[in-house]
PDB file of N, CA, C and O in Angstrom:
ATOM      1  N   UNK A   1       0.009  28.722   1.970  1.00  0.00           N
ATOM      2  CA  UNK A   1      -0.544  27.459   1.550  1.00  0.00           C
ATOM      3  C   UNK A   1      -1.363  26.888   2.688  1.00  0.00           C
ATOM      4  O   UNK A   1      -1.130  27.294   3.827  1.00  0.00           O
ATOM      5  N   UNK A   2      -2.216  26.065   2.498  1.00  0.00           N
ATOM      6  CA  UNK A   2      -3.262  25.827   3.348  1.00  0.00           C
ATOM      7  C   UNK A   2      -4.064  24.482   2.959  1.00  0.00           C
ATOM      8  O   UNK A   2      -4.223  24.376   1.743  1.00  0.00           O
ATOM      9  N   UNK A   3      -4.527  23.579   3.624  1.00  0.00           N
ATOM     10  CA  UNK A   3      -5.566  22.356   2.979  1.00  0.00           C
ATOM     11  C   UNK A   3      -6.788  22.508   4.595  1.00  0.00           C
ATOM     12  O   UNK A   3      -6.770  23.211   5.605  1.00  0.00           O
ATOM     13  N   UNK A   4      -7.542  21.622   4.156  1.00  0.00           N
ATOM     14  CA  UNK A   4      -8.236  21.337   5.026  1.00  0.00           C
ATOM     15  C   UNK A   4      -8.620  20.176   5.056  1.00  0.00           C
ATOM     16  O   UNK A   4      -9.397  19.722   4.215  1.00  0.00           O
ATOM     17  N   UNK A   5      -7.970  19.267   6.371  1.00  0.00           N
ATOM     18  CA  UNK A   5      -8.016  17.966   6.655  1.00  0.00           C
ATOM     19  C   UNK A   5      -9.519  17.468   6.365  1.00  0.00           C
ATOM     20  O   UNK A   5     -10.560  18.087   6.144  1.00  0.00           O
ATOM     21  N   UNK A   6      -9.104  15.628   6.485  1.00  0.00           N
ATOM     22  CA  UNK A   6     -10.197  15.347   6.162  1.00  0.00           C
ATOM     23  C   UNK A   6     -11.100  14.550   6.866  1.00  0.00           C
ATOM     24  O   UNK A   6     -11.909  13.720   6.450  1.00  0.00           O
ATOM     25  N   UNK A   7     -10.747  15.060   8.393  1.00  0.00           N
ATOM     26  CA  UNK A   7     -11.586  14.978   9.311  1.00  0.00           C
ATOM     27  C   UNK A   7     -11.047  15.327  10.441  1.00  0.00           C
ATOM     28  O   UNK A   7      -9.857  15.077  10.633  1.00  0.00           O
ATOM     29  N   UNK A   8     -12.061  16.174  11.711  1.00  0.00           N
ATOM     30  CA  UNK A   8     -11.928  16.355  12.802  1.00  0.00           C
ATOM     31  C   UNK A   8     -11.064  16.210  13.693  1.00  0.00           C
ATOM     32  O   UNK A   8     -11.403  15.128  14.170  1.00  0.00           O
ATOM     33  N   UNK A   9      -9.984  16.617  14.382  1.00  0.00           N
ATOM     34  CA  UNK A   9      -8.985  16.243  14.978  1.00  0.00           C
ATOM     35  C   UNK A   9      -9.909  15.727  16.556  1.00  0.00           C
ATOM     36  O   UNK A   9     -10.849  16.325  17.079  1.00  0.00           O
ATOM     37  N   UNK A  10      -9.247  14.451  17.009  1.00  0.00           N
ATOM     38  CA  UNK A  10     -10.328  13.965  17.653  1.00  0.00           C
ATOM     39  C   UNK A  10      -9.408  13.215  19.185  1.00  0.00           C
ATOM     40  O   UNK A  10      -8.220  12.931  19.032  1.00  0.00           O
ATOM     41  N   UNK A  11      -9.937  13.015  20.268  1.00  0.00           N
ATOM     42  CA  UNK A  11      -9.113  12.987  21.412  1.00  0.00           C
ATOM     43  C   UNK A  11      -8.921  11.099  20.897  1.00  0.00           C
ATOM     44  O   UNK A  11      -7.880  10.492  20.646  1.00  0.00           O
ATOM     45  N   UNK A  12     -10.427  10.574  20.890  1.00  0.00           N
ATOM     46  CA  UNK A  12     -10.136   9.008  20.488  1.00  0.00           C
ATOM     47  C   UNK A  12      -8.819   8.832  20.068  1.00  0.00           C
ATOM     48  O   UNK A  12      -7.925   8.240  20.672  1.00  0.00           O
ATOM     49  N   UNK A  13      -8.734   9.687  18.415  1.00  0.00           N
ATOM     50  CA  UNK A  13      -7.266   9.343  17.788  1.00  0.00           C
ATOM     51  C   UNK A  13      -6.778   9.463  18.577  1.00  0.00           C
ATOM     52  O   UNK A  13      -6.374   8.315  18.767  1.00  0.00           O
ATOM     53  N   UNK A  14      -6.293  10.215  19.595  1.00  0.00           N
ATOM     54  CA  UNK A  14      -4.835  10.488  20.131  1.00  0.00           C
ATOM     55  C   UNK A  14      -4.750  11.866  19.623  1.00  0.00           C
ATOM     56  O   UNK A  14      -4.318  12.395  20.648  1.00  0.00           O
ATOM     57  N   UNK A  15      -4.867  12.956  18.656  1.00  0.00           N
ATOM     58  CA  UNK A  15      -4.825  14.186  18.176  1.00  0.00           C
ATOM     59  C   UNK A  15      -4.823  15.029  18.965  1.00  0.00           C
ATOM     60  O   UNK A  15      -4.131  16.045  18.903  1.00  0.00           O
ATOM     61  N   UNK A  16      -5.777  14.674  20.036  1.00  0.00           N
ATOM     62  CA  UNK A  16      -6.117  16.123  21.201  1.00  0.00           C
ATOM     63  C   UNK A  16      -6.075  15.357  22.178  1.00  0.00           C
ATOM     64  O   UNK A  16      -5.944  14.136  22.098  1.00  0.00           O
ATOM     65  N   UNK A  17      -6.188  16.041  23.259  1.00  0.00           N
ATOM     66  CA  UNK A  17      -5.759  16.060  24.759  1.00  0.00           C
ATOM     67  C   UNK A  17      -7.335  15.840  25.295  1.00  0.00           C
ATOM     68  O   UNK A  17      -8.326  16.095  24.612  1.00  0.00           O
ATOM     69  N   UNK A  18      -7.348  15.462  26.273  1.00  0.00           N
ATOM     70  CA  UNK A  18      -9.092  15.391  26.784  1.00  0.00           C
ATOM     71  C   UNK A  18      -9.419  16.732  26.906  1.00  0.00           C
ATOM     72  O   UNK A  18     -10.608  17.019  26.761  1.00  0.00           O
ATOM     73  N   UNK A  19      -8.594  17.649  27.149  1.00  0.00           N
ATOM     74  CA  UNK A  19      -9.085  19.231  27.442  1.00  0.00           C
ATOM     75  C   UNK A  19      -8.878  20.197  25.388  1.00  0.00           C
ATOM     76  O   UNK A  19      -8.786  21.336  24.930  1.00  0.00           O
ATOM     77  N   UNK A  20      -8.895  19.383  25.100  1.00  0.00           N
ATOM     78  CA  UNK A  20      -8.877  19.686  23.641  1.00  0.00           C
ATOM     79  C   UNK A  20      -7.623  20.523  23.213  1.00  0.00           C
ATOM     80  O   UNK A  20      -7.777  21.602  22.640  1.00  0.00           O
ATOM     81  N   UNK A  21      -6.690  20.144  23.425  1.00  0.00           N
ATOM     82  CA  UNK A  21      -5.055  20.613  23.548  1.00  0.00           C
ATOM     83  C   UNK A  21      -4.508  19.989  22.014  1.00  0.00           C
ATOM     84  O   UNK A  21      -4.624  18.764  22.041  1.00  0.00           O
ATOM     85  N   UNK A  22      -4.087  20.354  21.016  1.00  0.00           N
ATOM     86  CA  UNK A  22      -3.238  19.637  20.209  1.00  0.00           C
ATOM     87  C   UNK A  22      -2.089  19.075  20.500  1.00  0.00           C
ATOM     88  O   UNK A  22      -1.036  19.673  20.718  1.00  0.00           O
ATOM     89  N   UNK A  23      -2.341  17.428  20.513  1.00  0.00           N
ATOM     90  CA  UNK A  23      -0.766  17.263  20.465  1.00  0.00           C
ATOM     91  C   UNK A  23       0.029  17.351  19.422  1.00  0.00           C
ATOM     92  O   UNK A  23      -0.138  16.488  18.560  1.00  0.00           O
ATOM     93  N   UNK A  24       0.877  18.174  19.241  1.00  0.00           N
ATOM     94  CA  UNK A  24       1.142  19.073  18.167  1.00  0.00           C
ATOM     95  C   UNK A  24       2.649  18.154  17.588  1.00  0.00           C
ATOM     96  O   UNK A  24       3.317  18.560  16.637  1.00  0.00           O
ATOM     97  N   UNK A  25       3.032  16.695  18.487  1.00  0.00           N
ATOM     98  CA  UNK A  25       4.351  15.904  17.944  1.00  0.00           C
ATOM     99  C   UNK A  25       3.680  14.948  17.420  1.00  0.00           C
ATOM    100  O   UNK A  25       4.022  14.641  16.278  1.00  0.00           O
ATOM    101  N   UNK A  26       2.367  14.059  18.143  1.00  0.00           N
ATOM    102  CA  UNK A  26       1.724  13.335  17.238  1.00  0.00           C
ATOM    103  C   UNK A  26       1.518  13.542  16.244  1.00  0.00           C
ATOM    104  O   UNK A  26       1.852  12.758  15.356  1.00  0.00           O
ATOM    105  N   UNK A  27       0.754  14.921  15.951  1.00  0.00           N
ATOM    106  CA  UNK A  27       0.394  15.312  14.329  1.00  0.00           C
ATOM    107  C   UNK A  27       0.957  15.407  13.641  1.00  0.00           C
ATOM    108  O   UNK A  27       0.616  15.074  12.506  1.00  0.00           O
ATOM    109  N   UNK A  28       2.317  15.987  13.949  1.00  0.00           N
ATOM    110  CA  UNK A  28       3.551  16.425  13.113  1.00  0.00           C
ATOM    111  C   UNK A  28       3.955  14.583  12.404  1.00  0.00           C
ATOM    112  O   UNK A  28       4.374  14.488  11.251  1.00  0.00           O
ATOM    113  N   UNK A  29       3.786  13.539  13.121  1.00  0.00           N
ATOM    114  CA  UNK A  29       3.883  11.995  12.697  1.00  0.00           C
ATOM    115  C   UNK A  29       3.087  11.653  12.169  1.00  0.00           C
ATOM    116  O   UNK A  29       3.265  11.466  10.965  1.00  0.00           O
ATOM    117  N   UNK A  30       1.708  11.363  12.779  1.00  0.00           N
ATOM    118  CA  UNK A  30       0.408  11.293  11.793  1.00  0.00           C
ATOM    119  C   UNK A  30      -0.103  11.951  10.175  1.00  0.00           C
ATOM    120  O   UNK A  30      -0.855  11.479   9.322  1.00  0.00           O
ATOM    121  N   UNK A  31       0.622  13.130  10.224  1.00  0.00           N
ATOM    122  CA  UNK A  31       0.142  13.649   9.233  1.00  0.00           C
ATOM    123  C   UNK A  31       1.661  14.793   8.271  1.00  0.00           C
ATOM    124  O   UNK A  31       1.738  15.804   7.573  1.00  0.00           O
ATOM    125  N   UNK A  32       2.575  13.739   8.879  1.00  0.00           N
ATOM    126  CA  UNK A  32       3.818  14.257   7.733  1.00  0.00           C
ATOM    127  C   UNK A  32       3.655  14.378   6.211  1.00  0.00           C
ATOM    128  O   UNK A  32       4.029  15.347   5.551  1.00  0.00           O
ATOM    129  N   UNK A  33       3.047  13.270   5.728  1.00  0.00           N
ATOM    130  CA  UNK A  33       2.654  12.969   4.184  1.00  0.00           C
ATOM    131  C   UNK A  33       2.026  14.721   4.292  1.00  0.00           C
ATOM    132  O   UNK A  33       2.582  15.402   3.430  1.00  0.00           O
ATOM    133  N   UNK A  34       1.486  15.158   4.750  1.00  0.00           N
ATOM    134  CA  UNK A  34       0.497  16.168   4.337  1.00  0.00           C
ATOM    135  C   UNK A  34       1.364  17.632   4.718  1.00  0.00           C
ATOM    136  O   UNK A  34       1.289  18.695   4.101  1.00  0.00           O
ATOM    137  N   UNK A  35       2.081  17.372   5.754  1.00  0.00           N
ATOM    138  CA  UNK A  35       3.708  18.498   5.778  1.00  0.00           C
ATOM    139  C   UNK A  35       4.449  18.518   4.479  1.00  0.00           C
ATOM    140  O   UNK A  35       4.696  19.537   3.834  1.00  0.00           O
ATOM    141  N   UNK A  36       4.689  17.627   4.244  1.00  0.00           N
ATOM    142  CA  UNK A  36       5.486  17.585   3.667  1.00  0.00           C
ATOM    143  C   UNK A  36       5.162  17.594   1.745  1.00  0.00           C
ATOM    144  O   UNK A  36       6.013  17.539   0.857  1.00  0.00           O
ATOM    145  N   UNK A  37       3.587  17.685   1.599  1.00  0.00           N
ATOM    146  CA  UNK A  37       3.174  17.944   0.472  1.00  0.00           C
ATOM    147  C   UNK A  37       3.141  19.456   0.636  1.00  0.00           C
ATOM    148  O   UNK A  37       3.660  20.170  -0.222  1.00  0.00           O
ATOM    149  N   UNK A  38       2.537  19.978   1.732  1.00  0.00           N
ATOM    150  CA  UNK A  38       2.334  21.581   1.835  1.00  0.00           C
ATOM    151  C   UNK A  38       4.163  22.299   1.558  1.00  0.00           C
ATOM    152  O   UNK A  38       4.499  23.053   0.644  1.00  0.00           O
ATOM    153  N   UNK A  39       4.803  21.900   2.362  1.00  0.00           N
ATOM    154  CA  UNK A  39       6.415  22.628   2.023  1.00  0.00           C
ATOM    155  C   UNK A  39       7.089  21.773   0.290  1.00  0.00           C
ATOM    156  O   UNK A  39       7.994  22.415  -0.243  1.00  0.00           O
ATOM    157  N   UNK A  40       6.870  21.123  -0.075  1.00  0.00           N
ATOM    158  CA  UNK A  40       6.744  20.491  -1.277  1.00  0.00           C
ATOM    159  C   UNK A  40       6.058  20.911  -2.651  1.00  0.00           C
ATOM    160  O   UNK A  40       5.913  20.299  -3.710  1.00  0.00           O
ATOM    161  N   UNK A  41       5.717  22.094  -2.266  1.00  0.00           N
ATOM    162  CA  UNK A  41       4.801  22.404  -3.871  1.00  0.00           C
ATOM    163  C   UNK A  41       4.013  21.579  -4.297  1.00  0.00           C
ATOM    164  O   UNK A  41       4.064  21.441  -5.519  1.00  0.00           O
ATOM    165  N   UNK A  42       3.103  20.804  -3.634  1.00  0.00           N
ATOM    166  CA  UNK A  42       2.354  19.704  -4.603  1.00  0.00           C
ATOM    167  C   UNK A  42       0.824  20.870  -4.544  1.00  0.00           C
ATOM    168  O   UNK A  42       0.730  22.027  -4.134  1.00  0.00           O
ATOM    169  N   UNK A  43      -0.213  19.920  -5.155  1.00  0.00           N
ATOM    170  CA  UNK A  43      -1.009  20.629  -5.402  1.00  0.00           C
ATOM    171  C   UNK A  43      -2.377  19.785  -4.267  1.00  0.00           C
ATOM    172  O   UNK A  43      -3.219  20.367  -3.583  1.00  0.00           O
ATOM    173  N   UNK A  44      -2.191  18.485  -4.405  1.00  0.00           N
ATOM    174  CA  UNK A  44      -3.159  17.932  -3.676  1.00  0.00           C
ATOM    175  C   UNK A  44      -1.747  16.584  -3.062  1.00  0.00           C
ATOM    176  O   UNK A  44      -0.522  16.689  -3.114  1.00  0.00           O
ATOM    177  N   UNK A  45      -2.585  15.479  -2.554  1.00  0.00           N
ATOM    178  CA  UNK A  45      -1.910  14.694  -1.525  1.00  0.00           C
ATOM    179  C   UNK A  45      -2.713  13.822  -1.157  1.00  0.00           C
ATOM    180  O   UNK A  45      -3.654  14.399  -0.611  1.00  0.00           O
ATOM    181  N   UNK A  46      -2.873  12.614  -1.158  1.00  0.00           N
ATOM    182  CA  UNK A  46      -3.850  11.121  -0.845  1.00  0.00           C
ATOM    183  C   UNK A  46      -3.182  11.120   0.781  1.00  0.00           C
ATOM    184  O   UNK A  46      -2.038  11.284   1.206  1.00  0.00           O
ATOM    185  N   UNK A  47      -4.558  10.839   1.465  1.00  0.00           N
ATOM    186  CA  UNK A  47      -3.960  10.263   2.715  1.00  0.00           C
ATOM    187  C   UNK A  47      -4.619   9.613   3.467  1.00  0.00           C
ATOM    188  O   UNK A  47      -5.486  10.383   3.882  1.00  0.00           O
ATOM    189  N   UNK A  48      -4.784   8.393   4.030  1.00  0.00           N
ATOM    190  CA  UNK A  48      -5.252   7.471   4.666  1.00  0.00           C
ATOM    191  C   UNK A  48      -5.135   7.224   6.041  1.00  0.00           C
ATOM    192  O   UNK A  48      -4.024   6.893   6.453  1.00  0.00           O
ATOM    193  N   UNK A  49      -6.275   7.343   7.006  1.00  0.00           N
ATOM    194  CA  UNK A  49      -5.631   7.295   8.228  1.00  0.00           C
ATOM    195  C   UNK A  49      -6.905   6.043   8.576  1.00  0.00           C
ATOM    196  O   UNK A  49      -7.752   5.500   7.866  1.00  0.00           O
ATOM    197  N   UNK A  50      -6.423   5.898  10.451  1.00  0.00           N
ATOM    198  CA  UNK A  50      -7.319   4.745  10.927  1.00  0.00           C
ATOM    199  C   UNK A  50      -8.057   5.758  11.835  1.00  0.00           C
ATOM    200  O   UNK A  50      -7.708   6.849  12.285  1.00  0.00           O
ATOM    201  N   UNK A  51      -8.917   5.212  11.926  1.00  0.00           N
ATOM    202  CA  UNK A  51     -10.292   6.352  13.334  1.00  0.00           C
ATOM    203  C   UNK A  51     -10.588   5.252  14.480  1.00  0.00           C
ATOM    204  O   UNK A  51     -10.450   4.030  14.539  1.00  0.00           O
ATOM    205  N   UNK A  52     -10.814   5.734  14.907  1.00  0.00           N
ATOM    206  CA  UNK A  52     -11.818   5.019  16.346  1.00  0.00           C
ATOM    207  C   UNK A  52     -12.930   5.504  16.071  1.00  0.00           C
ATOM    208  O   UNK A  52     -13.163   6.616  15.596  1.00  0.00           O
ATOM    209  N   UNK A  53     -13.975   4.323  16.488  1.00  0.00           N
ATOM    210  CA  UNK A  53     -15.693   5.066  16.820  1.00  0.00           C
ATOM    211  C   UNK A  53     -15.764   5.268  18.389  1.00  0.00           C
ATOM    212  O   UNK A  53     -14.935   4.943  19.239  1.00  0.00           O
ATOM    213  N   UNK A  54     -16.828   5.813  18.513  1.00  0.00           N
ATOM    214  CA  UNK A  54     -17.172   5.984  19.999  1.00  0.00           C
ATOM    215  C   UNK A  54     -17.775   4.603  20.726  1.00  0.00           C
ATOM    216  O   UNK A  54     -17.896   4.388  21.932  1.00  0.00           O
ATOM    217  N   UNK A  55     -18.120   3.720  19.575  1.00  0.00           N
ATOM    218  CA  UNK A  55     -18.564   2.921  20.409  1.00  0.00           C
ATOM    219  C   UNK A  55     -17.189   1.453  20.731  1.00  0.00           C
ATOM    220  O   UNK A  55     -17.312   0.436  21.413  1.00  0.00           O
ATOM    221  N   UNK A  56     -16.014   1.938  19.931  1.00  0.00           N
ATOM    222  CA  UNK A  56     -14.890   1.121  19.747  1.00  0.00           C
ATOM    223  C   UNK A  56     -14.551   0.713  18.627  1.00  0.00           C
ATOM    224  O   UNK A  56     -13.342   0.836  18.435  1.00  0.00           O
ATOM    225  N   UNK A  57     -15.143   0.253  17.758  1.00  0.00           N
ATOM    226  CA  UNK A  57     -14.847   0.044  16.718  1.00  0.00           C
ATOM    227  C   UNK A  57     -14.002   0.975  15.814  1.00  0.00           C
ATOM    228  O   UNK A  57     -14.309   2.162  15.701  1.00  0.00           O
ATOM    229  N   UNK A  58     -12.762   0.351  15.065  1.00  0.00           N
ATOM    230  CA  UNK A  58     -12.120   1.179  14.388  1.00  0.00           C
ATOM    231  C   UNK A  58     -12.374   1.044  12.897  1.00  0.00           C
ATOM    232  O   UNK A  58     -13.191   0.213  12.499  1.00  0.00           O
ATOM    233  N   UNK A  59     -11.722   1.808  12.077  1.00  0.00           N
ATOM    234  CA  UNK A  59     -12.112   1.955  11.133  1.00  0.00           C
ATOM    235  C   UNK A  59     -10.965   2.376   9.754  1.00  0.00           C
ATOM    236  O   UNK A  59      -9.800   1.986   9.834  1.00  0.00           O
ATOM    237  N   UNK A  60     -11.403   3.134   8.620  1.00  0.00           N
ATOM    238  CA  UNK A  60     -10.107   3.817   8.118  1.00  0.00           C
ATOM    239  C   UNK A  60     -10.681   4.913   7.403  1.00  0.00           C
ATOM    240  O   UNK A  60     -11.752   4.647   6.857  1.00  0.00           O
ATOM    241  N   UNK A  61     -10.135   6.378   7.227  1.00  0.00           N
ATOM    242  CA  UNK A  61     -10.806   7.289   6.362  1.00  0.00           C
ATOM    243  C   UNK A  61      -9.838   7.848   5.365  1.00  0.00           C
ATOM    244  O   UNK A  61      -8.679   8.095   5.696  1.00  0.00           O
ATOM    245  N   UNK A  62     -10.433   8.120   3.749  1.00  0.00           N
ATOM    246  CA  UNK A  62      -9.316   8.136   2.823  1.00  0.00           C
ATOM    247  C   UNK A  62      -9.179   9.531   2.219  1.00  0.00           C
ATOM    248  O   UNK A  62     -10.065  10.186   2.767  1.00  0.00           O
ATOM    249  N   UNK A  63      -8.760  10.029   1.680  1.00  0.00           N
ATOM    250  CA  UNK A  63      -9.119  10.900   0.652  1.00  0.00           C
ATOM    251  C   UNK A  63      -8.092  11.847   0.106  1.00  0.00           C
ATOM    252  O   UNK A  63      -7.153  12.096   0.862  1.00  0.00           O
ATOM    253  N   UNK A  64      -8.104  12.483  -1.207  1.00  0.00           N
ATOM    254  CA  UNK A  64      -6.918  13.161  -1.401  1.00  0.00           C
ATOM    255  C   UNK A  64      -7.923  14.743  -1.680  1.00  0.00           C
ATOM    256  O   UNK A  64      -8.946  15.178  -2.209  1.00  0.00           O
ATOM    257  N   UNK A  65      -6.555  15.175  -0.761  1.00  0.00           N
ATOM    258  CA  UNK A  65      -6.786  16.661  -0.440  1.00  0.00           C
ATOM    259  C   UNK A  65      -6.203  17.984  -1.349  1.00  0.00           C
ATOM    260  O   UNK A  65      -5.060  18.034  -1.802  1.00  0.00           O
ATOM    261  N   UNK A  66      -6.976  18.774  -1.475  1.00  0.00           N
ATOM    262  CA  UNK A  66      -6.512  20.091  -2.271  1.00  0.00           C
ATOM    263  C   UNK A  66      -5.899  20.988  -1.705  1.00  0.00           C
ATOM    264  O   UNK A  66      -6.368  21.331  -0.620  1.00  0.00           O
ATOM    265  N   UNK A  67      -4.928  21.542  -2.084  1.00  0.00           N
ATOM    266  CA  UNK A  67      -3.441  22.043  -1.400  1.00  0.00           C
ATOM    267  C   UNK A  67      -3.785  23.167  -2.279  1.00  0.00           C
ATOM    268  O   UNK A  67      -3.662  23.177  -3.504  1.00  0.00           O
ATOM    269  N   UNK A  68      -4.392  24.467  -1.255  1.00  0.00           N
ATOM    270  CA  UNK A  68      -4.635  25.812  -2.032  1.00  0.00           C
ATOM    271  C   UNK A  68      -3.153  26.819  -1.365  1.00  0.00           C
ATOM    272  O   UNK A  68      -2.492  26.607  -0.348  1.00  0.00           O
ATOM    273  N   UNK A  69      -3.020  27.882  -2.361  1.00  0.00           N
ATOM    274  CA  UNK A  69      -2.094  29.261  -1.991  1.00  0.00           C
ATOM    275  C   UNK A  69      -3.136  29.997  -1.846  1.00  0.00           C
ATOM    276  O   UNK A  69      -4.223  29.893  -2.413  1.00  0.00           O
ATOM    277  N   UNK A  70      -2.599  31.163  -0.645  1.00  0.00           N
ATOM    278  CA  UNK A  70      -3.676  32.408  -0.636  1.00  0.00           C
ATOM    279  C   UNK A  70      -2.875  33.494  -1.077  1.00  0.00           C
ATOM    280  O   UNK A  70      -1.656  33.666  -1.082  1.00  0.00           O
ATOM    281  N   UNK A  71      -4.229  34.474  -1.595  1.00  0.00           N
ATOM    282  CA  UNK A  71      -3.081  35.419  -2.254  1.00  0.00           C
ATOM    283  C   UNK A  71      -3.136  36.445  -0.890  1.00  0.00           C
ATOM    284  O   UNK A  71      -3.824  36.535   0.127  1.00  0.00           O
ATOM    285  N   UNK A  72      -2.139  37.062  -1.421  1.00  0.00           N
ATOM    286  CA  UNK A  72      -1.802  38.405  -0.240  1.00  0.00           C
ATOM    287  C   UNK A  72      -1.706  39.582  -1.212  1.00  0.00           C
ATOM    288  O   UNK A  72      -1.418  39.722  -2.401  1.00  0.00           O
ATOM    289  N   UNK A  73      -2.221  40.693   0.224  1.00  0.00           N
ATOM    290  CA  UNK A  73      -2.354  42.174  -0.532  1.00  0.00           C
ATOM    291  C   UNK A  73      -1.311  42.734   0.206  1.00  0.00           C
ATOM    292  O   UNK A  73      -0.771  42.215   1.184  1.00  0.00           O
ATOM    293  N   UNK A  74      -1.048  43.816  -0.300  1.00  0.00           N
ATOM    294  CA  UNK A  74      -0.342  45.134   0.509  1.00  0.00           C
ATOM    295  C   UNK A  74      -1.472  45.436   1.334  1.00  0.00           C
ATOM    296  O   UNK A  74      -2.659  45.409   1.009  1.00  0.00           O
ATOM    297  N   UNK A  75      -0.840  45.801   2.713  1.00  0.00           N
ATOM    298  CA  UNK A  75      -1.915  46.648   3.677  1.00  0.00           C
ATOM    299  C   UNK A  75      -2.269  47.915   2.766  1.00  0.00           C
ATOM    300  O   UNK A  75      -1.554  48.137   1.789  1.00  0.00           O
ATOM    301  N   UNK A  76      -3.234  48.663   3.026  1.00  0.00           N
ATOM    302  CA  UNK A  76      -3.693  49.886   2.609  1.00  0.00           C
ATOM    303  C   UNK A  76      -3.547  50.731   3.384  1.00  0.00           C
ATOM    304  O   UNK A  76      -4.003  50.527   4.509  1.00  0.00           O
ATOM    305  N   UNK A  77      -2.937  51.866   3.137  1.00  0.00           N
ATOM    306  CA  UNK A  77      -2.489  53.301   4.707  1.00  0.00           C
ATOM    307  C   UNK A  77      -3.755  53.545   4.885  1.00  0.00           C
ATOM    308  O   UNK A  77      -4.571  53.462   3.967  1.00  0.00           O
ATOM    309  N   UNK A  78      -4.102  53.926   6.281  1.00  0.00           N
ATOM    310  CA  UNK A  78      -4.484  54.630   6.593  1.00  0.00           C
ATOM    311  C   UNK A  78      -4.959  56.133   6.330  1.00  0.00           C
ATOM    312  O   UNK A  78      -4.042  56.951   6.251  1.00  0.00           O
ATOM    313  N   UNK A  79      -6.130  56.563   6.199  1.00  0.00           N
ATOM    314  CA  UNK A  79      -6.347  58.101   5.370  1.00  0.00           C
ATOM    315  C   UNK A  79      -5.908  59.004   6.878  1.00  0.00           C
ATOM    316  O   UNK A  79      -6.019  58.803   8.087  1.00  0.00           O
ATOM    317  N   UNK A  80      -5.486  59.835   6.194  1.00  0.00           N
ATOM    318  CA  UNK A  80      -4.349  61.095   7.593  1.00  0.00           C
ATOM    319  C   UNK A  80      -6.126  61.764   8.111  1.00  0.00           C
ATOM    320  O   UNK A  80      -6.231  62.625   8.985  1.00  0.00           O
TER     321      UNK A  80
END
């Protein structure tokens, strides 16, 4: 299962590190609603967060996201 956020993970937020590091306990807080739709079987998931601009100003970005499965194959052998 897999989505794709709905925007940029960004140091402003707090998301990344100045050396572009995930902080990987923030996110896990920031973006539980969206954990917890992915281990949840849902199909999509609304989620609302706040942004920073670069010039300071904050803001809010919305949107509900599509919660895809990928399919999987059997590997294929190798020809001898």
């Amino acid at each position: 299962r897999f989505l794709v956020l709905h925007k940029e993970l960004d140091a402003d937020d707090g998301e990344l590190t100045r050396t572009n590091k995930v902080r990987r306990g923030f996110i896990a807080e920031k973006y539980d609603v969206l954990i917890d739709a992915l281990y949840g079987g849902k199909t999509s998931q609304y989620i609302e967060t706040q942004v920073k601009f670069e010039d300071g100003r904050t803001g809010s970005v919305s949107a509900t996201l599509r919660i895809d499965d990928t399919k999987t194959f059997v590997p294929v052998k190798a020809a001898a």
